[in-house]
C-alpha positions as CSV (number, residue, x, y, z in Angstrom):
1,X,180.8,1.1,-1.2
2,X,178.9,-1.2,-2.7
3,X,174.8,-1.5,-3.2
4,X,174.6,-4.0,-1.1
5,X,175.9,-2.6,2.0
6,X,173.3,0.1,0.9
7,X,171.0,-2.2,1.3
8,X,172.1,-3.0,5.2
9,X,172.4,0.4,6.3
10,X,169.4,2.3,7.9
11,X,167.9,5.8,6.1
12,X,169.8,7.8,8.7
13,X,173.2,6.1,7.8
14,X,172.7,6.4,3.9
15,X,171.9,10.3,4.2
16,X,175.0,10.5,6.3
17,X,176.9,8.6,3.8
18,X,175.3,10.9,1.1
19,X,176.0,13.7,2.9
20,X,179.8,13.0,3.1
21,X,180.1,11.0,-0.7
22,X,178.2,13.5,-2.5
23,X,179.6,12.0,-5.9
24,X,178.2,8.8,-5.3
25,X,175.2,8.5,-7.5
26,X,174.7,5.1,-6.9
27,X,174.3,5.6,-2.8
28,X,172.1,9.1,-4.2
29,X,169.3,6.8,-5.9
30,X,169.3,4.1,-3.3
31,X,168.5,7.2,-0.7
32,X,165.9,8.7,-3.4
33,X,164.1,5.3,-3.5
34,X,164.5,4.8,0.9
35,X,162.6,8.0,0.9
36,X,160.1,7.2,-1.8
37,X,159.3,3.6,-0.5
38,X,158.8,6.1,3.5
39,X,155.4,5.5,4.8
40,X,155.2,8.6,5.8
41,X,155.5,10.1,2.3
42,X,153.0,12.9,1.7
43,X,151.4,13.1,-2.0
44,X,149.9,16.9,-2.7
45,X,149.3,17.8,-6.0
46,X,150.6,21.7,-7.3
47,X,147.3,23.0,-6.8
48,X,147.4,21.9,-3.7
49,X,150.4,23.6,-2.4
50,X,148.7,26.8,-1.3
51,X,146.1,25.5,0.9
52,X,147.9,22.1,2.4
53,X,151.5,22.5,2.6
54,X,150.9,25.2,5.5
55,X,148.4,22.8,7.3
56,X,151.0,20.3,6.7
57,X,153.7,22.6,8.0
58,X,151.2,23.2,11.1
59,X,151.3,27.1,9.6
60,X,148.8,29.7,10.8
């Protein structure tokens, strides 16, 4: 596969393809970097890990 057709595929269908090419580093980084670029992305420091991960989590 090439990066291009990284490029064309959805987040779902690289993980899928990662899941299956494991060996793959080039389809690896181009997953890292989907997930990086995610909107959703949640930044908590170390210190922070105690007290919002659970909250995050929706812990008790």
């Amino acid at each position: 596969m090439t990066a291009s057709n990284f490029e064309n595929m959805t987040r779902e269908e690289l993980r899928d393809y990662v899941r299956h090419n494991p060996h793959d580093t080039a389809a690896f980084h181009k997953y890292v970097d989907m997930l990086r670029a995610s909107p959703t992305r949640i930044k908590i420091s170390p210190e922070q890990i105690d007290t919002e991960l659970p909250k995050l989590l929706g812990a008790n």
